[in-house]
C-alpha positions as CSV (number, residue, x, y, z in Angstrom):
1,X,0.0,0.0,0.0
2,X,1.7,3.3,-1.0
3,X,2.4,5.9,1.7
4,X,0.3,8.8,2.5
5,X,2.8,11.2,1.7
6,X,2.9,9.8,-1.9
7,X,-0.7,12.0,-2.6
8,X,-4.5,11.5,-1.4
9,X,-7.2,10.8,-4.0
10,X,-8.6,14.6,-5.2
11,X,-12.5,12.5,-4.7
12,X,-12.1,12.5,-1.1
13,X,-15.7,13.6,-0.1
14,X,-16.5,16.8,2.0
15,X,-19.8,16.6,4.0
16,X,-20.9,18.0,6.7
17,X,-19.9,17.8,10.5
18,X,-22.5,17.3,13.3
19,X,-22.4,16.9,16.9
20,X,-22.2,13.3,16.3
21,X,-18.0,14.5,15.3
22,X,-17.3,16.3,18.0
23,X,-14.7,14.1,19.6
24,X,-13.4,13.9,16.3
25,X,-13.1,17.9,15.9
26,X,-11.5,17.7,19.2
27,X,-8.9,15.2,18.2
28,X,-8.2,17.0,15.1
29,X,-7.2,20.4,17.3
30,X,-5.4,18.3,19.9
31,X,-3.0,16.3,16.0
32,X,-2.4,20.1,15.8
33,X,-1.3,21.4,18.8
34,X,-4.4,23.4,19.7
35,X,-6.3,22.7,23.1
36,X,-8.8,20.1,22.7
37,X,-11.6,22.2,23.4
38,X,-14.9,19.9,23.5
39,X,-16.7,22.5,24.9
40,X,-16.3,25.4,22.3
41,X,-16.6,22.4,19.2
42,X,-19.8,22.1,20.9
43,X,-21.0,25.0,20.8
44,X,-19.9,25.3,16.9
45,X,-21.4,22.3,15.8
46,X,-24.7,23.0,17.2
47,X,-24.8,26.6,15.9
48,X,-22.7,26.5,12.8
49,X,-22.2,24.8,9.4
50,X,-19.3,22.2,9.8
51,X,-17.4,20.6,7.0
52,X,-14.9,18.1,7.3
53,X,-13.1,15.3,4.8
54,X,-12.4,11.5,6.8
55,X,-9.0,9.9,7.0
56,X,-9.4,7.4,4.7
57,X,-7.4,5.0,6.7
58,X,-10.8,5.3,9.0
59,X,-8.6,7.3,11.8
60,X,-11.1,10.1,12.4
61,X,-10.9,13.5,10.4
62,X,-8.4,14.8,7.6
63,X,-9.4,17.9,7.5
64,X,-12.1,20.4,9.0
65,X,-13.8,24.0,9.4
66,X,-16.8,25.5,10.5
67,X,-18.5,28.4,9.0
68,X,-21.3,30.7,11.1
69,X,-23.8,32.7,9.0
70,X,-24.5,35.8,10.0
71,X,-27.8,37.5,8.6
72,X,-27.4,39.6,6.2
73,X,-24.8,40.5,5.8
74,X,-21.7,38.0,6.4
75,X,-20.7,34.3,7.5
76,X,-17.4,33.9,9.5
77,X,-15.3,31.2,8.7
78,X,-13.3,29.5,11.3
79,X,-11.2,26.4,12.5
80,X,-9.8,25.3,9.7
81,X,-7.4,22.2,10.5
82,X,-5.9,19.7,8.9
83,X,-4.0,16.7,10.3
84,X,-0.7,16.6,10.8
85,X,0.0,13.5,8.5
86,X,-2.0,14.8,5.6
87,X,-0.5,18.4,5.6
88,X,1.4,20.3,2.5
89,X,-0.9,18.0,0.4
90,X,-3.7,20.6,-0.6
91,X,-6.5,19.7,1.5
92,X,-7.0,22.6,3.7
93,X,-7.1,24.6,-0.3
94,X,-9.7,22.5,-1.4
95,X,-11.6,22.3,1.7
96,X,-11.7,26.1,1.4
97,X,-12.8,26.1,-2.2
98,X,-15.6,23.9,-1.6
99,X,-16.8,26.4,1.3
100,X,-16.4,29.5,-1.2
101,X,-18.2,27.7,-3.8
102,X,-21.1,26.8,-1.4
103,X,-21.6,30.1,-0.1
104,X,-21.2,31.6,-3.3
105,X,-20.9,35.9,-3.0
106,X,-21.8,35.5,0.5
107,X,-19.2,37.6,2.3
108,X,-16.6,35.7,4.8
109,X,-14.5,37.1,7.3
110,X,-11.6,35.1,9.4
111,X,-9.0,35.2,11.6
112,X,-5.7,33.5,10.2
113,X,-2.9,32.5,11.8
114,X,1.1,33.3,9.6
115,X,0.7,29.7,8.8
116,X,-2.7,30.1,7.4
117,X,-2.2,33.6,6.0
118,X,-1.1,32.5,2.6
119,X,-3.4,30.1,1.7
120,X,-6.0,32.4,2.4
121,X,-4.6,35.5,0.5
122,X,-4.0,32.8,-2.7
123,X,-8.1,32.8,-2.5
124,X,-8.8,36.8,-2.4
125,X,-8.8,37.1,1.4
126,X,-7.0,40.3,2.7
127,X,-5.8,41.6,5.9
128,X,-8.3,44.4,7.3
129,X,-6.9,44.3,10.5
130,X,-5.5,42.3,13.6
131,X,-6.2,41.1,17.4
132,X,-4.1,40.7,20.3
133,X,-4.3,37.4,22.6
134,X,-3.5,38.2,26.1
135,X,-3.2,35.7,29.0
136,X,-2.1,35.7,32.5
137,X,-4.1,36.0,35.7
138,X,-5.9,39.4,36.8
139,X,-4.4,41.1,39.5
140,X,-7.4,43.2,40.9
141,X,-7.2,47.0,41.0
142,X,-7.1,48.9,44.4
143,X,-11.2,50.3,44.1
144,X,-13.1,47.1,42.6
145,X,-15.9,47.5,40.0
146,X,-19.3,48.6,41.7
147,X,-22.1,46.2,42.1
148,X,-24.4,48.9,42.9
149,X,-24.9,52.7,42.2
150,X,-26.7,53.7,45.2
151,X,-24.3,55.6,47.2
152,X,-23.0,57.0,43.9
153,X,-26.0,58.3,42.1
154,X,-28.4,56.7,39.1
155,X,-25.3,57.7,36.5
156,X,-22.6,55.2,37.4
157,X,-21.8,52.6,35.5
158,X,-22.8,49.2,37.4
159,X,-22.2,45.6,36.8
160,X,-24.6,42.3,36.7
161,X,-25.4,38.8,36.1
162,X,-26.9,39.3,32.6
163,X,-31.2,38.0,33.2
164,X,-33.5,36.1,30.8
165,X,-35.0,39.7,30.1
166,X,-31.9,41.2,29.4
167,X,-31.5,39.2,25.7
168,X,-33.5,41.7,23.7
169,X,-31.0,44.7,24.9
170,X,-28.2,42.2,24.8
171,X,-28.9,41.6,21.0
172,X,-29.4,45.3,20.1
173,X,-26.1,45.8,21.4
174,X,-24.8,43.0,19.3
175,X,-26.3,44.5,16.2
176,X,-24.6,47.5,16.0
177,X,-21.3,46.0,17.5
178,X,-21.2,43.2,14.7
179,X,-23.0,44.4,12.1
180,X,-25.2,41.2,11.7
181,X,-28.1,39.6,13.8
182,X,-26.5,36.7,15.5
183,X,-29.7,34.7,17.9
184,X,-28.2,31.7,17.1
185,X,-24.8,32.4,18.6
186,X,-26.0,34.7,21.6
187,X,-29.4,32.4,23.0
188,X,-26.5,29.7,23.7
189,X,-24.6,31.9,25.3
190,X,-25.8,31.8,28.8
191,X,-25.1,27.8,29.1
192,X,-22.0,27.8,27.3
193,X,-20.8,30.7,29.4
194,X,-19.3,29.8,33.2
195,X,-20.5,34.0,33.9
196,X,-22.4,36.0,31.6
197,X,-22.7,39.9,33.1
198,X,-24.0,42.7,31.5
199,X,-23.1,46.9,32.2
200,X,-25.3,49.5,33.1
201,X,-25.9,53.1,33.5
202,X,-28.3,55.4,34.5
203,X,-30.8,52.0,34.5
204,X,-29.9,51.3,30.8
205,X,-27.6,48.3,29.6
206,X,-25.3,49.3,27.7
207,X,-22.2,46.8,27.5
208,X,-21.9,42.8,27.9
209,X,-19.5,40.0,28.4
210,X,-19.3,36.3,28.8
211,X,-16.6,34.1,30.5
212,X,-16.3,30.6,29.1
213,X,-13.8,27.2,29.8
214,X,-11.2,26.7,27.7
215,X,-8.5,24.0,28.6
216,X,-8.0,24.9,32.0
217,X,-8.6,28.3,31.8
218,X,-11.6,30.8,31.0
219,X,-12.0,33.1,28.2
220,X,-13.4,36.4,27.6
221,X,-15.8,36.6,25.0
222,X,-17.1,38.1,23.4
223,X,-16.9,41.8,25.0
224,X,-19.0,44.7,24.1
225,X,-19.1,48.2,25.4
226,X,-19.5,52.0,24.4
227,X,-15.8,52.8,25.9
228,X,-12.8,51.3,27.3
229,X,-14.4,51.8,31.0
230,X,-17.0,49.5,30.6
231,X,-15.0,47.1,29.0
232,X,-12.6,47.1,31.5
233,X,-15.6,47.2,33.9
234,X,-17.3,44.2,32.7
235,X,-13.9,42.5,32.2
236,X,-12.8,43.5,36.2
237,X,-16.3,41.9,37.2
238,X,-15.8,38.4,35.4
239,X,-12.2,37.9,36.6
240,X,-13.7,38.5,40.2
241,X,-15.7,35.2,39.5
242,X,-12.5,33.1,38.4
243,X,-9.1,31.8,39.9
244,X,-8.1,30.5,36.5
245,X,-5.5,31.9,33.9
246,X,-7.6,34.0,31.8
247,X,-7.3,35.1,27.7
248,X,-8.8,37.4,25.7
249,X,-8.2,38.4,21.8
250,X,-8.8,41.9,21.6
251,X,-9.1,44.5,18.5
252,X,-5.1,45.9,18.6
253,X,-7.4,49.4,17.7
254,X,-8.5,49.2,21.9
255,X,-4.9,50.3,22.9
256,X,-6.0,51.8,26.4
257,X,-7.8,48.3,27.2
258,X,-4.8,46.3,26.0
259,X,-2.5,48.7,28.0
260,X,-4.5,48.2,30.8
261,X,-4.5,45.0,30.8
262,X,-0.9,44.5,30.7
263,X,-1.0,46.7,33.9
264,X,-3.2,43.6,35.2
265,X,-1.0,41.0,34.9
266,X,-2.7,39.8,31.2
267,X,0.8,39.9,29.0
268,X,0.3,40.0,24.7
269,X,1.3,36.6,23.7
270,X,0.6,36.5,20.2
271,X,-1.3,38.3,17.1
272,X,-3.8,37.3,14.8
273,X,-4.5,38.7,11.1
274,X,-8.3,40.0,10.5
275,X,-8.9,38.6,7.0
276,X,-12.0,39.4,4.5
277,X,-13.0,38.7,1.4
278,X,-16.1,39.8,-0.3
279,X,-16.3,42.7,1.8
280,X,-14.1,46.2,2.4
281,X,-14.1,45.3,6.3
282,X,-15.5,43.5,9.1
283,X,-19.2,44.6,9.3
284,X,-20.7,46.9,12.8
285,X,-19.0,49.7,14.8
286,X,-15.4,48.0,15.8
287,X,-14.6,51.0,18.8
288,X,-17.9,48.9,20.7
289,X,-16.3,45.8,19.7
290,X,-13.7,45.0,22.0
291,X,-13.2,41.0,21.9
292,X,-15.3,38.5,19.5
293,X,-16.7,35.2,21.3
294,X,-14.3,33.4,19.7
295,X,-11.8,33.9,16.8
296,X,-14.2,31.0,15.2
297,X,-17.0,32.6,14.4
298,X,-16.1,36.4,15.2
């Protein structure tokens, strides 16, 4: 039987992922050096499109990605892997052709890593922009983040457990912060999320933030808010509900937030490129978008 390495068939079929392949997703990451991440794959597979090409020795997946339409205006493509033994042998290129063909003028936004960066530009992707990943563990400021405004006045900005009555706001917010309306994503939010919190002032909510596991740690994500106070609020109140490492990828537009959190013990480890294609930029109002849910689906 000839080795792997000496080519794959170009028929391989592509079909689609479900839940039913979620160990499999997570054994994919793990061949790649990625956290396993059963939770998140979860999450993506119940609210996204996934696509995925099997070993054909049997031994799980070849290759996968998930895209998440966003309505109307954009789908976001994300977690594209293939397996170590089948790489440099253009499947992750015709993986991605089959999802451009199948989504047709539909336009796609991703974030790519320097080792995906090329294959995406050789399809009409380009850079639009770029996020910071910052991990460490919070070290709390002096005057902690007020839980309630009453010996300050109705004005000041407060913090919360986000509520069941809170989802309408929540996905107005969303709106304008991502440019697309994304139930899907945001009514699974408060089970996949460890803390879900939401910012007010003067009685209206104006900011939110989720903190989800992630291999060990919890993540930040996504984070939305009309300044770099709230944000920093809403991030100050989740890390007082964690003793874990935290990370966060944040817009490397939010300088004051990613200076501040340096101050906070949360050190830049690593960049990631904002790609597009189809599209001049990444749809909504980036200065109230500080941190997608995920880099997988924006």
């Amino acid at each position: 039987m000839p080795s792997i390495r000496h080519g794959l068939p170009d028929d391989l079929p592509i079909r689609h992922l479900t839940r039913g392949d979620l160990i499999a997703c997570a054994d994919l990451s793990e061949d790649r050096g990625w956290p396993r991440d059963e939770h998140r794959w979860g999450l993506l597979l119940g609210a996204s499109t996934g696509y995925g090409i099997d070993d054909p020795a049997g031994k799980g997946l070849a290759a996968a990605c998930v895209v998440t339409s966003y309505q109307p205006s954009h789908a976001a493509l994300g977690m594209m892997l293939v397996a170590e033994r089948f790489a440099r042998q253009g499947l992750g290129r015709r993986l991605l052709l089959h999802v451009l063909a199948e989504h047709g003028e539909t336009p796609l936004t991703l974030f790519a890593t320097d080792q995906g960066r090329p294959l995406y530009e050789g399809l009409g992707f380009a850079v639009v922009g770029s996020v910071e990943r910052s991990v460490g563990r919070f070290l709390p400021e002096d005057v902690p983040v007020r839980a309630s405004a009453e010996a300050h006045g109705s004005s000041a900005l407060t913090t919360r457990r986000a509520k069941a009555r809170d989802l309408p706001a929540i996905m107005a917010l969303d709106v304008s912060a991502f440019g697309a309306e994304r139930t899907q994503m945001l009514a699974r939010l408060p089970a996949f999320s460890d803390h879900f919190r939401v910012a007010e002032r003067a009685g209206e909510l104006v900011g939110f933030a989720a903190l989800w596991p992630s291999d060990g740690s919890h993540v930040i994500g996504p984070l939305v808010a009309p300044d770099s106070d709230t944000a920093k609020a809403l991030v100050a109140s989740l890390a007082s509900e964690t003793d874990l490492v935290l990370r966060t990828e944040i817009d490397t537009r939010h300088t004051e937030l990613r200076g501040w959190l340096s101050e906070r013990g949360l050190a830049a480890v690593s960049r990631t490129a904002v790609m597009t294609r189809g599209c001049q930029d990444v749809p909504g109002d980036w200065s109230h978008r500080f941190a997608p849910l995920t880099v997988a689906t924006g």
